[in-house]
C-alpha positions as CSV (number, residue, x, y, z in Angstrom):
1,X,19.7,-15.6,26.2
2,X,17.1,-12.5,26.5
3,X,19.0,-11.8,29.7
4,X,21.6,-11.6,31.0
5,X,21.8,-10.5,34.9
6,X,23.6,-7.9,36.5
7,X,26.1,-7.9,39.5
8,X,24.8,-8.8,42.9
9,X,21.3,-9.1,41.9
10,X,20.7,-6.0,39.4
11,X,18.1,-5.5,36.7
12,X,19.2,-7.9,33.9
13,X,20.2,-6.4,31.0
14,X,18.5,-7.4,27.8
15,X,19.4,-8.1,24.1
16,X,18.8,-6.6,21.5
17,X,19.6,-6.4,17.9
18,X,19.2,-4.4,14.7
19,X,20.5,-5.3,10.7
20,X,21.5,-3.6,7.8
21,X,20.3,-5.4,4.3
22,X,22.1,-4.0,1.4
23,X,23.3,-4.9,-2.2
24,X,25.6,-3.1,-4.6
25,X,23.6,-1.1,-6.9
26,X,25.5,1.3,-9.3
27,X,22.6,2.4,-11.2
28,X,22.5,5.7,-12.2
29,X,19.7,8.7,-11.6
30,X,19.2,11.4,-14.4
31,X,22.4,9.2,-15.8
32,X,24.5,11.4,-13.2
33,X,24.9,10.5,-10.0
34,X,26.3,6.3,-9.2
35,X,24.0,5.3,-6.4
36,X,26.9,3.4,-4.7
37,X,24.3,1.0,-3.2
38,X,20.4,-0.2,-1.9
39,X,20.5,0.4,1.7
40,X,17.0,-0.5,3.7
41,X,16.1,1.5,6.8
42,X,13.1,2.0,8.1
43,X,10.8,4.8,9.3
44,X,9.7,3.3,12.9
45,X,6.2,4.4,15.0
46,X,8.3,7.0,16.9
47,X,9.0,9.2,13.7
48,X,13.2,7.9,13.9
49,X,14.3,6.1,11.0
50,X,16.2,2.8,12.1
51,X,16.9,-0.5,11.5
52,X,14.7,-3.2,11.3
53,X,15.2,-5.4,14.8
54,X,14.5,-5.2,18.1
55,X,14.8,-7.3,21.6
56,X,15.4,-10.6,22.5
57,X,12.6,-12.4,24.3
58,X,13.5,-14.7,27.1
59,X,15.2,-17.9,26.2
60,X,16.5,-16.8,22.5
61,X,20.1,-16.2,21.0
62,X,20.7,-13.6,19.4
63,X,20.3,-14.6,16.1
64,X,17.4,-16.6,16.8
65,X,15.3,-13.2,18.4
66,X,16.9,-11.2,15.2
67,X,15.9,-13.2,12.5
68,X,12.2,-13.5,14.3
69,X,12.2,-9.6,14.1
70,X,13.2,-9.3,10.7
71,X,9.9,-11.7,9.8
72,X,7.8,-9.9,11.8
73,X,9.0,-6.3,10.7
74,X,9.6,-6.2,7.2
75,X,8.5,-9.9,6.6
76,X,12.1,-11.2,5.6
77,X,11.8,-15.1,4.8
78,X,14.4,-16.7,7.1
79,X,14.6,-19.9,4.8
80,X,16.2,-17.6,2.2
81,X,18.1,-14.7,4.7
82,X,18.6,-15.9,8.1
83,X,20.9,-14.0,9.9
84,X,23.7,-15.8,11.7
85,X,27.0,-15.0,13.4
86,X,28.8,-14.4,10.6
87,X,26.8,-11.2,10.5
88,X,27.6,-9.9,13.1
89,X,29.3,-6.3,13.2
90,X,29.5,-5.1,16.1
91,X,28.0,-5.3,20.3
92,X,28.3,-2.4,22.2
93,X,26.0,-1.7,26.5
94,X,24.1,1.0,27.2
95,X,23.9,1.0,30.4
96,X,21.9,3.6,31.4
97,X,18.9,1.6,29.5
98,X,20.4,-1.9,30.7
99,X,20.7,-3.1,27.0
100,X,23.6,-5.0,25.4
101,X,23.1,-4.1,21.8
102,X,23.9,-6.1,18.4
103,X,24.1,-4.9,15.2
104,X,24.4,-7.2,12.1
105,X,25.0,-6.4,8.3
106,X,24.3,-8.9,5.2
107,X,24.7,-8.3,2.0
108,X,22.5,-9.6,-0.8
109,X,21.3,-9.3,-4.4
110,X,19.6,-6.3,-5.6
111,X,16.9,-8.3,-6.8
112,X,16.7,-9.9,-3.3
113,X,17.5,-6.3,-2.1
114,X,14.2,-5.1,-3.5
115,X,12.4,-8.0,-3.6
116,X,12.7,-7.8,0.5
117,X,11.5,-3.5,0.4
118,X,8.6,-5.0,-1.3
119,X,7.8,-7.6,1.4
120,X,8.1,-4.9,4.3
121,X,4.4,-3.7,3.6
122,X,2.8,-7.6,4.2
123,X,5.1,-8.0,6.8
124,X,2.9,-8.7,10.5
125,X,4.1,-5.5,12.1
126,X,3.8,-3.0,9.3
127,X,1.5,-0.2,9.9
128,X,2.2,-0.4,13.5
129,X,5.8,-0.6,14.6
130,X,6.9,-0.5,11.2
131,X,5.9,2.7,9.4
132,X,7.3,1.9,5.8
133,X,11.1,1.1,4.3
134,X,13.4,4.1,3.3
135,X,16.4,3.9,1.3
136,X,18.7,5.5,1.9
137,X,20.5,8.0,-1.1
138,X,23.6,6.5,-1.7
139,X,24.9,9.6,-3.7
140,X,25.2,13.5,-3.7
141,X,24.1,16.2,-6.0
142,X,26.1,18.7,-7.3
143,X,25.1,21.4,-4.7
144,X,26.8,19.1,-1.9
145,X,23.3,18.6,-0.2
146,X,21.2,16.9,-2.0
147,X,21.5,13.3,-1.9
148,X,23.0,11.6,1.5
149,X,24.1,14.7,3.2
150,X,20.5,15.8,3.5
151,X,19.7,12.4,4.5
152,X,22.1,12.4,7.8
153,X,19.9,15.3,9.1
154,X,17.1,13.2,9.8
155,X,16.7,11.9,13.1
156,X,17.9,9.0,13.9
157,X,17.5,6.0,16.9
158,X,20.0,5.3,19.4
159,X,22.8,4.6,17.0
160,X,21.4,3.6,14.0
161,X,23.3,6.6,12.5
162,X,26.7,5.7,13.9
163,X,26.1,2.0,12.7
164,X,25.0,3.2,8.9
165,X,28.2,5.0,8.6
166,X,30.2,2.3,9.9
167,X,28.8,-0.6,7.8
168,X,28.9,1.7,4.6
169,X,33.0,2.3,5.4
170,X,33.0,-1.1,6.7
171,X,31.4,-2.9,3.6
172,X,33.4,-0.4,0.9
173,X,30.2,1.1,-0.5
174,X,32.3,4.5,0.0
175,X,35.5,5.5,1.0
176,X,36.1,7.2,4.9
177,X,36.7,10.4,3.0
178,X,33.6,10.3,1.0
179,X,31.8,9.7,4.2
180,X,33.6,12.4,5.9
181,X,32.5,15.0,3.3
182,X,29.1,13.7,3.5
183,X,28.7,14.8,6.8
184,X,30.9,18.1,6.8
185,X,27.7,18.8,4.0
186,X,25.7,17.4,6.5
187,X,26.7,19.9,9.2
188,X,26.6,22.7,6.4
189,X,23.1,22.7,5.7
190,X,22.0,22.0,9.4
191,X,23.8,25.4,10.0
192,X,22.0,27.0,7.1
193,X,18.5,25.6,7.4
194,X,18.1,23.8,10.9
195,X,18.1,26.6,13.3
């Protein structure tokens, strides 16, 4: 499947795809804050944080190409966490880049969880396009920064940040008005310190 042609000849578009591995948590930190969850993400050779992924070569599915990624990215074992369609969140084109994109979401143990974040650093492409996992902070301080707010003003790929926001709605790890204040915070301290 890596391509799939455009109209009357065109540049194909290609596949690609991206996952989010997570597991409830619930632990606490300073026996304070709930972190809701362990959500991977990556830190990628551009200096974005993403999603561990990427494109389809020639011939693959979907799946197939994804869970290849995921081995050679952050060394997930496909025997024990192959991604299949049942995963699958949502596809979306960007057309200006002639890419039909896929994003997937599984949800595991939090042994697995962090048995996986531990993994990343043998896996093949670590070091190169793989720059080291990042959770991300499934909580906020009591300053309304701290926590996931501040996280949100990173820099994100394409729209890794979109995707994140969806799956954690998506997946109940937090409500759509926890999420919404997350971001008003979000935009609060961009204002204040991001000029």
């Amino acid at each position: 499947m890596g391509k799939t042609w455009g109209k009357n000849g065109e540049k194909p578009y290609r596949h690609a795809a991206h996952a989010m591995i997570y597991a409830p948590d619930g632990k606490k930190l300073w026996d304070m804050y709930e972190n809701k969850a362990v959500i991977l993400m990556m830190m990628r050779f551009d200096g974005y944080i993403g999603f561990p992924g990427g494109i389809m070569d020639d011939g693959e599915t979907v799946e197939f190409g994804l869970n290849r990624e995921l081995e050679e990215e952050i060394g997930l074992d496909p025997t024990r966490h192959s991604f299949t369609k049942e995963d699958h969140v949502l596809s979306y084109v960007t057309h200006n880049k002639r890419l039909l994109l896929h994003f997937y979401c599984k949800k595991v143990t939090l042994e697995e969880c962090l048995e996986i974040e531990k993994r990343t650093i043998d896996a093949d492409e670590y070091g190169w396009e793989v720059l080291g996992p990042i959770r991300v902070p499934m909580f906020t301080l009591n300053d309304n920064e701290r926590g996931l707010p501040i996280f949100l003003s990173n820099k994100f790929i394409g729209n890794a940040k979109e995707e994140l926001l969806y799956c954690i709605e998506r997946e109940n790890i937090m409500t759509k008005e926890e999420i919404q204040l997350a971001l008003e915070n979000c935009e609060k301290f961009k204002a204040r310190y991001m000029r």
